[in-house]
C-alpha positions, 0 to 999 in steps of 0.5 A, a space after each residue: 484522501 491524499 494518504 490513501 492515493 499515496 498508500 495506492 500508488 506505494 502499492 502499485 509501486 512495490 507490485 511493480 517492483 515484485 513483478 520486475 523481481 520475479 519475471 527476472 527471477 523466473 528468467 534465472 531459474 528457467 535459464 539455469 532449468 533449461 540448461 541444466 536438462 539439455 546438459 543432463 540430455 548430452 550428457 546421458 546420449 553421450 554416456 549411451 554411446 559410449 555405452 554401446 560402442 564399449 558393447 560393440 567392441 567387447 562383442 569384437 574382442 570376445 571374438 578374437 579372444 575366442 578365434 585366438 584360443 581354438 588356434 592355440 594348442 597350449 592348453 595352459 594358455 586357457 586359464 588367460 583366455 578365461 581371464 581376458 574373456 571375465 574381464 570383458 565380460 564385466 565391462 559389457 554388463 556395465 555398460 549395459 546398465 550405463 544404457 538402462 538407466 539412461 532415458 528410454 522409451 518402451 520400443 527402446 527398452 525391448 530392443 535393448 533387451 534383445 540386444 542384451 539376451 543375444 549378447 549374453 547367448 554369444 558370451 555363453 557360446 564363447 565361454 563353452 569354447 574356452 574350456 574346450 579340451 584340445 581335441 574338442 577344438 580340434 574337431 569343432 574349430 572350423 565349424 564354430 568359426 563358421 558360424 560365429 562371425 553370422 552372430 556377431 553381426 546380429 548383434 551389430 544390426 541389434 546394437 544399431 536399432 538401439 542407437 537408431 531409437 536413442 537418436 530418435 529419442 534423443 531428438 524427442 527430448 530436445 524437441 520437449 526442452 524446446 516447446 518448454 523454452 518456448 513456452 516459458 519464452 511466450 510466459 516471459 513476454 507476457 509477464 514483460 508486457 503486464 509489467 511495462 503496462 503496470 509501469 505505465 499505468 503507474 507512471 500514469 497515475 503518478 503524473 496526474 496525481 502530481 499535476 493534481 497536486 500541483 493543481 491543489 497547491 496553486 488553490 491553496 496558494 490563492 486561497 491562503 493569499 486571499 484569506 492572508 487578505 482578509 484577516 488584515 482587512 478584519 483586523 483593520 476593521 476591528 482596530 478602526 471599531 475598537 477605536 470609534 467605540 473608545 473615541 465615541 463613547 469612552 472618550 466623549 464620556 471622559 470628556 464630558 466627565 473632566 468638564 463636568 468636574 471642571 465646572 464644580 464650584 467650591 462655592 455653588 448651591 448644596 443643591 447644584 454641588 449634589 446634581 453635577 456630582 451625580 452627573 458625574 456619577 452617571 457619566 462614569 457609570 457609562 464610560 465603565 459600561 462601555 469599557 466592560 462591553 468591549 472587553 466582553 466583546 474582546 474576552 469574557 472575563 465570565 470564561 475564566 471567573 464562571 466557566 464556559 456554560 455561563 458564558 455561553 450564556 451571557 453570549 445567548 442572551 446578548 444575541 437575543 438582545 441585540 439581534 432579537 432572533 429566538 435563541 434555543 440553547 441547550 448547554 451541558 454544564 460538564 462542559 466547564 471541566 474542559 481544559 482552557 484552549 478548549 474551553 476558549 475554541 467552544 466559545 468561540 466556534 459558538 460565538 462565530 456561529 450565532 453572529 453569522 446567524 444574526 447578522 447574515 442569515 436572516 434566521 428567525 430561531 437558532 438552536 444550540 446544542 453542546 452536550 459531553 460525551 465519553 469521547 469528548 464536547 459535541 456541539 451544534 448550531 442550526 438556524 433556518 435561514 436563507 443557507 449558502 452554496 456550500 464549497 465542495 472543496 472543504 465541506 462548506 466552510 471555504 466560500 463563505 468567508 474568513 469566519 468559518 475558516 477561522 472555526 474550523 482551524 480553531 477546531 483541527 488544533 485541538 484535534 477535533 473536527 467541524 462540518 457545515 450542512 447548508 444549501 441555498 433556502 434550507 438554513 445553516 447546520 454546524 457540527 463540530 467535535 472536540 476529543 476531552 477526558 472522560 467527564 461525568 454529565 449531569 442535567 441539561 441547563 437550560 439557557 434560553 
């Protein structure tokens, strides 16, 4: 649980982070784009001008160019006029083009095309004149520069409708760039404020997680004390029980035997010699008895001479024996080929189990089940006695006490796992797994 809440806030970590990223990513490129096409805009309404005033003023030159060669009677100064005339000739066209490439619209590219039919019928008059003879300008002069200046201002009131339309377009494409600025400003704001709620949200959750943490450390801080407690507490038991059993039954046997030896005479009876040696007999008997019980008790020699089926086994029958509950055992023999601690953690989950069972349950059967798999040991105790309120905290084995604790720590050192089912009046169910080698697994043996 706590590595998904750490991979989720990770997460929404980094999708903050992406956001933050591409809102300002996204303020670059819409600046720059902005920029770049009110640039792009100046630039070409500049160059459009500039294009028309150049048309303008040929317009004028060719005028003068043409008014100086009807007054000049040297006919060798034609060939300079025609010259003077070519060159503005070819400055109006390209300028012309300046303006057909700029942006246009359909109303400005018709009057730009009567702009340029009239300026090219004034170029074709003009270059008629200048190869007039000198009696054809003689006789044509007056009248031709008559006309000519009406020409010139049609084409200047043409020259200015197209700029009048360019001014009109040129505000069109500023008013387009400023509802796009607008546009990727209101965008902007609401990627800022999904951001700042992202943030928050984010700050949100990382608090309460933390003040949840804090919240789990503290428990587990008082759990750790209180269970610290209650091994020294079961410690202290077990020591003052292994030493009364040593005292009372190891020690007064030992006693009662150097008594008994003591009291052997060299000079009694056959008879007697042969009773008091017997006595002593008996006593030592017992006081091994009592020794093996408690090492049993401690570790069954059985485990490691036998392996693990037969002490389950010798486990079982000593919990019938003692406890007279009904034990129903199943054991896989293939459990002997696990390996030493686990072997050690089976016995023990299994012998915490029953004597929970026995001494706090009031079961009357218990079944236990341990069977191999390809994945490893599974196992399971069940009784039907008087159950618990289960810890919803850790799955049952936190409330009732040191021993279940103690299980299934054994259990998460050897990577396994253990889960206690149990409720008040529906008895205990434990469950546990430990990972192992591939073992092959032969018949049931049967314990009970």
């Amino acid at each position: 649980m706590l590595v998904r809440r750490s991979i989720l806030l990770a997460f929404a970590f980094a999708s903050l982070l992406l956001i933050i990223g591409g809102a300002a990513f996204a303020i670059w490129r819409g600046a720059e784009n902005e920029q770049n096409e009110v640039a792009a805009l100046h630039a070409a309404h500049f160059a459009a001008g500039d294009a028309l005033a150049t048309i303008r003023a040929n317009v004028f030159l060719g005028g003068v160019i043409t008014r100086d060669s009807l007054l000049d009677p040297d006919s060798l100064h034609a060939v300079r006029y025609n010259e003077q005339f070519s060159e503005i000739q070819s400055a109006t066209e390209k300028s012309f083009r300046v303006l057909v490439q700029s942006e246009q619209s359909a109303e400005e590219r018709a009057a730009l095309n009567r702009l340029h039919d009239r300026v090219n019928s004034y170029w074709d008059s003009t270059k008629t004149v200048l190869d007039w003879s000198p009696a054809q300008k003689n006789a044509s002069r007056a009248t031709f520069l008559q006309e000519r200046p009406r020409y010139r201002a049609e084409i200047v009131e043409l020259a200015g409708q197209v700029e009048q339309l360019m001014a009109v377009n040129f505000s069109r494409e500023r008013s387009r760039i400023t509802s796009a600025d607008d546009r990727f400003r209101g965008s902007l704001a609401g990627t800022t404020a999904l951001a700042l709620l992202l943030g928050l949200g984010i700050a949100a959750a990382t608090v309460l997680h933390i003040a949840r943490l804090e919240r789990q450390t503290a428990t587990a801080d008082a759990e750790l004390r209180r269970l610290s407690g209650q091994i020294r507490v079961a410690q202290e038991q077990e020591r003052r029980y292994l030493s009364r059993e040593l005292h009372d039954q190891a020690g007064q046997m030992l006693t009662g035997l150097r008594m008994e030896l003591a009291s052997i005479s060299h000079d009694a009876g056959e008879e007697e010699f042969s009773e008091r040696i017997a006595h002593a007999k008996g006593i030592v008997e017992q006081t091994l008895r009592v020794v093996r019980n408690i090492a049993m008790m401690l570790r069954p020699s059985m485990l490691d001479d036998l392996g693990l089926a037969s002490a389950i086994g010798w486990l079982v029958r000593d919990i019938k024996r003692s406890s007279g509950i009904d034990v129903i055992a199943q054991v896989d023999p293939a459990v002997d080929g696990l390996h030493d601690a686990q072997c050690t953690c089976v016995y023990r989950v299994v012998q915490e189990a029953l004597t929970n069972a026995a001494r706090h349950s009031g079961a009357r059967s218990v079944g236990l089940v341990l069977n191999m798999s390809g994945e490893g040991v599974e196992g399971s105790v069940v009784d039907n006695g008087l159950g618990f309120e289960a810890s919803k905290k850790n799955g049952g084995a936190g409330s009732a006490g040191i021993g279940l604790v103690g299980m299934e720590e054994r259990v998460r050192e050897l990577g396994g796992r253990l889960k206690v089912v149990t409720s008040p009046g529906n008895g205990v169910r434990i469950e546990f797994h430990l990972p192992s080698a591939d073992i092959t697994k032969p018949e049931y043996a049967s314990l009970a």
